[in-house]
C-alpha positions, 0 to 999 in steps of 0.5 A: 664459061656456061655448059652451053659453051664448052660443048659446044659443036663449033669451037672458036678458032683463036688467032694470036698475033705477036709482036715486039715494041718496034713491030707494035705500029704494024701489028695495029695496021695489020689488025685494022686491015684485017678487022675490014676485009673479014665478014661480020659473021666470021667468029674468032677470038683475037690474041693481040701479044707483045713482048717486053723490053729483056730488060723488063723480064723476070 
């Protein structure tokens, strides 16, 4: 990260969208939609998340 970015006047708004293994189509088409309906000049940062199987965990 530069000093230009950290102070910057206008943070960055970041977006999470989650979703477990049976919601994953759904988050994509939701994604696809909004990535059209937003102008080009909107800034965000996109967390795309998705959890895994608890029989996979820690």
């Amino acid at each position: 990260m530069t000093d230009q970015h950290a102070s910057s006047q206008h943070p960055v708004p970041v977006v999470g969208i989650g979703a477990s293994a049976g919601g994953l189509e759904a988050m994509s088409q939701l994604i696809c939609r909004l990535d059209a309906a937003w102008p080009e000049s909107a800034q965000f940062t996109l967390l795309k998340l998705r959890s895994l199987a608890a029989s996979l965990g820690h």
